[in-house]
C-alpha positions as protocol buffer text, in pm:
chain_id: "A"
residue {
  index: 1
  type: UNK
  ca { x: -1537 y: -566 z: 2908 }
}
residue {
  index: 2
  type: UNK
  ca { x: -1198 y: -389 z: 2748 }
}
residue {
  index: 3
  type: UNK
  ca { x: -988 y: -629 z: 2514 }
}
residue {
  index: 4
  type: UNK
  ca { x: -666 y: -513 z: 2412 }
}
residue {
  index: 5
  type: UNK
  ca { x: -470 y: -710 z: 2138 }
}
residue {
  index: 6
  type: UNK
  ca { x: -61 y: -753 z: 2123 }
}
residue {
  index: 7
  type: UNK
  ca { x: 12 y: -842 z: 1738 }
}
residue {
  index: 8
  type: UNK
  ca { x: 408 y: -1009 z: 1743 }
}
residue {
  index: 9
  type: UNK
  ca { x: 461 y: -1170 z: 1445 }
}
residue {
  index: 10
  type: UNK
  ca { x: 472 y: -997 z: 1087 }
}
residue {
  index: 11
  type: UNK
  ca { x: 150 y: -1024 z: 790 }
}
residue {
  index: 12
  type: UNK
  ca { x: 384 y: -1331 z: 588 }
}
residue {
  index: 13
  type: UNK
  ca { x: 531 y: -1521 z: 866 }
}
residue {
  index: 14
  type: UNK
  ca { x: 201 y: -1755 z: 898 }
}
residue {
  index: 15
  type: UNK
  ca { x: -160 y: -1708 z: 1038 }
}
residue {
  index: 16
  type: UNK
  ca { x: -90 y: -1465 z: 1305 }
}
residue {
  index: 17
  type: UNK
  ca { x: -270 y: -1135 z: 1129 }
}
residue {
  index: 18
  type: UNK
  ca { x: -598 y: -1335 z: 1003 }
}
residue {
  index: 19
  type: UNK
  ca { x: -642 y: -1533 z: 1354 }
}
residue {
  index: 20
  type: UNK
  ca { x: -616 y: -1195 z: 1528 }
}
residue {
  index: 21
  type: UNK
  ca { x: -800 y: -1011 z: 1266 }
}
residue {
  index: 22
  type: UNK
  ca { x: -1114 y: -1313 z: 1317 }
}
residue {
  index: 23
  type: UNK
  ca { x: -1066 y: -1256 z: 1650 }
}
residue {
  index: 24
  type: UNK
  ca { x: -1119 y: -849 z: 1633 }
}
residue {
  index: 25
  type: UNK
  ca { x: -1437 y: -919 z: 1417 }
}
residue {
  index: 26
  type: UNK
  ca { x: -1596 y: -1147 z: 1650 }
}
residue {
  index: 27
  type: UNK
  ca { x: -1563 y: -919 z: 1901 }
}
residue {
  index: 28
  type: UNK
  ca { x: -1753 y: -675 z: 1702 }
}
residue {
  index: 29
  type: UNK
  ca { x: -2106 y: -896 z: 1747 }
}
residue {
  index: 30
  type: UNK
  ca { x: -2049 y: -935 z: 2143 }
}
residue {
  index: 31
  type: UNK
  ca { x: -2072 y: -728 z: 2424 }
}
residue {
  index: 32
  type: UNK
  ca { x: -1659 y: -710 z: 2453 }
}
residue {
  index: 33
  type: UNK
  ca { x: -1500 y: -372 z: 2311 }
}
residue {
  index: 34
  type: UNK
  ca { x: -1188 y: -365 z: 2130 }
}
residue {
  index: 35
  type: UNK
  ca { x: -958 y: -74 z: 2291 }
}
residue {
  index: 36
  type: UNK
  ca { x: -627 y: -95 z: 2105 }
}
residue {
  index: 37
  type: UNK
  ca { x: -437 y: -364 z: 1887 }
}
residue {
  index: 38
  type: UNK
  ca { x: -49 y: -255 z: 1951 }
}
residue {
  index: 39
  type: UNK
  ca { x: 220 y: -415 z: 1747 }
}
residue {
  index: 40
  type: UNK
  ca { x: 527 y: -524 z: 1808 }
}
residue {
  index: 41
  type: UNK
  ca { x: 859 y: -632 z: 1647 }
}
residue {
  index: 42
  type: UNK
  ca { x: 813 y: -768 z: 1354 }
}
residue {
  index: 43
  type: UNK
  ca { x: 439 y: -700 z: 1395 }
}
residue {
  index: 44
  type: UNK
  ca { x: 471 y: -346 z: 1268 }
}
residue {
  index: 45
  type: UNK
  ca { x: 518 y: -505 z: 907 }
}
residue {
  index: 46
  type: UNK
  ca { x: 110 y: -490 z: 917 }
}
residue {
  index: 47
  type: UNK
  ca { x: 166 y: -125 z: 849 }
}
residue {
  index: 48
  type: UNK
  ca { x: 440 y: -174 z: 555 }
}
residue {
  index: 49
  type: UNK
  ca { x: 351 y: 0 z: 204 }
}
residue {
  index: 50
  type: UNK
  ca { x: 376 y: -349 z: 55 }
}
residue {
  index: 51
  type: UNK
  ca { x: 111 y: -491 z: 289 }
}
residue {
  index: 52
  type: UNK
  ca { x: -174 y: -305 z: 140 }
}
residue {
  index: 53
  type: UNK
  ca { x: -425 y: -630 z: 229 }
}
residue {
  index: 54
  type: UNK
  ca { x: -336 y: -628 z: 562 }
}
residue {
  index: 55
  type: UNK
  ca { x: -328 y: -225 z: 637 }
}
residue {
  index: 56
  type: UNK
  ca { x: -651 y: -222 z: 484 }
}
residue {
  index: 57
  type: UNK
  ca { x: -776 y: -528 z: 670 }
}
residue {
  index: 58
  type: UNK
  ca { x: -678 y: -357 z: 1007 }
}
residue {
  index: 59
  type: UNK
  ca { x: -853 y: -16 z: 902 }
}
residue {
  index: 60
  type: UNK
  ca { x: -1183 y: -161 z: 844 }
}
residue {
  index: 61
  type: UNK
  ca { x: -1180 y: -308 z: 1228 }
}
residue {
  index: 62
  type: UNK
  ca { x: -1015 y: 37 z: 1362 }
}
residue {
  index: 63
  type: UNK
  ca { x: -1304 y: 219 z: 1192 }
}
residue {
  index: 64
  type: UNK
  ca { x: -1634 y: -33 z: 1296 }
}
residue {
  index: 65
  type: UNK
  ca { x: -1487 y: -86 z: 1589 }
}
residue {
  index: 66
  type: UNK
  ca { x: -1354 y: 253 z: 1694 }
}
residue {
  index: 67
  type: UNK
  ca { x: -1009 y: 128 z: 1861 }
}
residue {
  index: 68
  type: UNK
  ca { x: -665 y: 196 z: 1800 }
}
residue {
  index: 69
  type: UNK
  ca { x: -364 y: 70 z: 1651 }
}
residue {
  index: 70
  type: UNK
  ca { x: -44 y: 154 z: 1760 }
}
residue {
  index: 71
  type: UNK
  ca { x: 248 y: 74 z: 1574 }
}
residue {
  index: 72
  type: UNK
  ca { x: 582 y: 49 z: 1856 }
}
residue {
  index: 73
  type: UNK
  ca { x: 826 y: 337 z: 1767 }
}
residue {
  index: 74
  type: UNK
  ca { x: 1127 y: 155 z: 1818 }
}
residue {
  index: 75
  type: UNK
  ca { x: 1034 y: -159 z: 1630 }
}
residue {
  index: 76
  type: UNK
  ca { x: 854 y: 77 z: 1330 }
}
residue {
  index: 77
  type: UNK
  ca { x: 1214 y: 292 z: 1296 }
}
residue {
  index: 78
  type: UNK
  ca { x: 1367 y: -85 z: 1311 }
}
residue {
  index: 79
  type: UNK
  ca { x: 1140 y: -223 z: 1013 }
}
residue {
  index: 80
  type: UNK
  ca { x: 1151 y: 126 z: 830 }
}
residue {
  index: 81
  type: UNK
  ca { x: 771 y: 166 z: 901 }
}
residue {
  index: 82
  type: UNK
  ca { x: 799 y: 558 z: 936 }
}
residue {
  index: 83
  type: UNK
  ca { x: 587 y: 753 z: 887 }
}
residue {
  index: 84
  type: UNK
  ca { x: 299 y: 484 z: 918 }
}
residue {
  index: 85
  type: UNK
  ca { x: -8 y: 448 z: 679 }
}
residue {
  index: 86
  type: UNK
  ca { x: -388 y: 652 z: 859 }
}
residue {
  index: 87
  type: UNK
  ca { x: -502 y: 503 z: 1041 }
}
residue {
  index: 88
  type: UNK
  ca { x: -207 y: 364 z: 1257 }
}
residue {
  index: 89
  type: UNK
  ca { x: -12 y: 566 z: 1490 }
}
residue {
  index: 90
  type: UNK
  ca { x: 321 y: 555 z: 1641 }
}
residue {
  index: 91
  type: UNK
  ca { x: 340 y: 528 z: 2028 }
}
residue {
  index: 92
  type: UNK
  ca { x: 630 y: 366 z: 2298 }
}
residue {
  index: 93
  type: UNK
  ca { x: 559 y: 80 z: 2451 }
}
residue {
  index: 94
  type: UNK
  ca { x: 372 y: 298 z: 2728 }
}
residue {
  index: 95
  type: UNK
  ca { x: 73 y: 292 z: 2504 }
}
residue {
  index: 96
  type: UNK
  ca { x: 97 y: -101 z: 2572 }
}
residue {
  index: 97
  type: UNK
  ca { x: 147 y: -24 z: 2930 }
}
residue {
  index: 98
  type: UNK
  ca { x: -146 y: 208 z: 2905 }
}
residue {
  index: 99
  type: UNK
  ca { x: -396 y: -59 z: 2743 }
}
residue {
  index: 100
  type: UNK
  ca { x: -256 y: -357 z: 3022 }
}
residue {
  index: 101
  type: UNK
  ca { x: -405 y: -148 z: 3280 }
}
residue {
  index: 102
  type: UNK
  ca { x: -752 y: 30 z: 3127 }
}
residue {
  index: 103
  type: UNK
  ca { x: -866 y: -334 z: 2935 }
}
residue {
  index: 104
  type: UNK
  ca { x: -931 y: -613 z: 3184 }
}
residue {
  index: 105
  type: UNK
  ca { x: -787 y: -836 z: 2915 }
}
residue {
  index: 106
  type: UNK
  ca { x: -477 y: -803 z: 2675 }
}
residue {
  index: 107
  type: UNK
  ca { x: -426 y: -1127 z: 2391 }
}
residue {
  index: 108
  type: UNK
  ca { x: -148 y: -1152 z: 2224 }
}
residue {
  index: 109
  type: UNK
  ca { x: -109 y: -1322 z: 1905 }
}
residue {
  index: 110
  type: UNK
  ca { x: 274 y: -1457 z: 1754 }
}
């Protein structure tokens, strides 16, 4: 089984990052792979040069668990997340389209 993850809400707003970031690592001891995390709106702030904790956070799943993240291009010009931190990349909201339809489930967290 495919997971994708949809990351909405930004690293200070509340619990949103470490749920989803508990979530990713559980994963990691099951038989469910993690595709992609994509964020959106004010989710891109994961990627922000004054969120070292959390980019660094998210790198360490990307590289045990081999998956991407995807920072929205509209929402990371938006936030002034450009360019964004290795290991995230910048893809349109296609790339969510993308992981909707190759995972056989997509969680979002807000």
């Amino acid at each position: 089984m495919k997971i994708a993850l949809v990351i909405l809400a930004a690293p200070n707003s509340g619990l949103c990052h470490f749920r989803a970031q508990g979530f990713a690592k559980a994963l990691e001891h099951s038989s469910v792979a993690l595709q992609r995390v994509f964020f959106y709106g004010e989710g891109v702030r994961a990627a922000a040069s004054e969120n070292t904790e959390c980019i660094a956070a998210w790198a360490k799943i990307a590289a045990d668990q081999s998956c991407d993240l995807v920072l929205c291009s509209t929402s990371a010009e938006n936030h002034g997340v450009l360019p964004p931190p290795v290991p995230f990349t910048i893809m349109g909201l296609g790339a969510l389209m993308e992981a909707g339809h190759d995972c056989d489930r997509v969680v979002s967290f807000g």
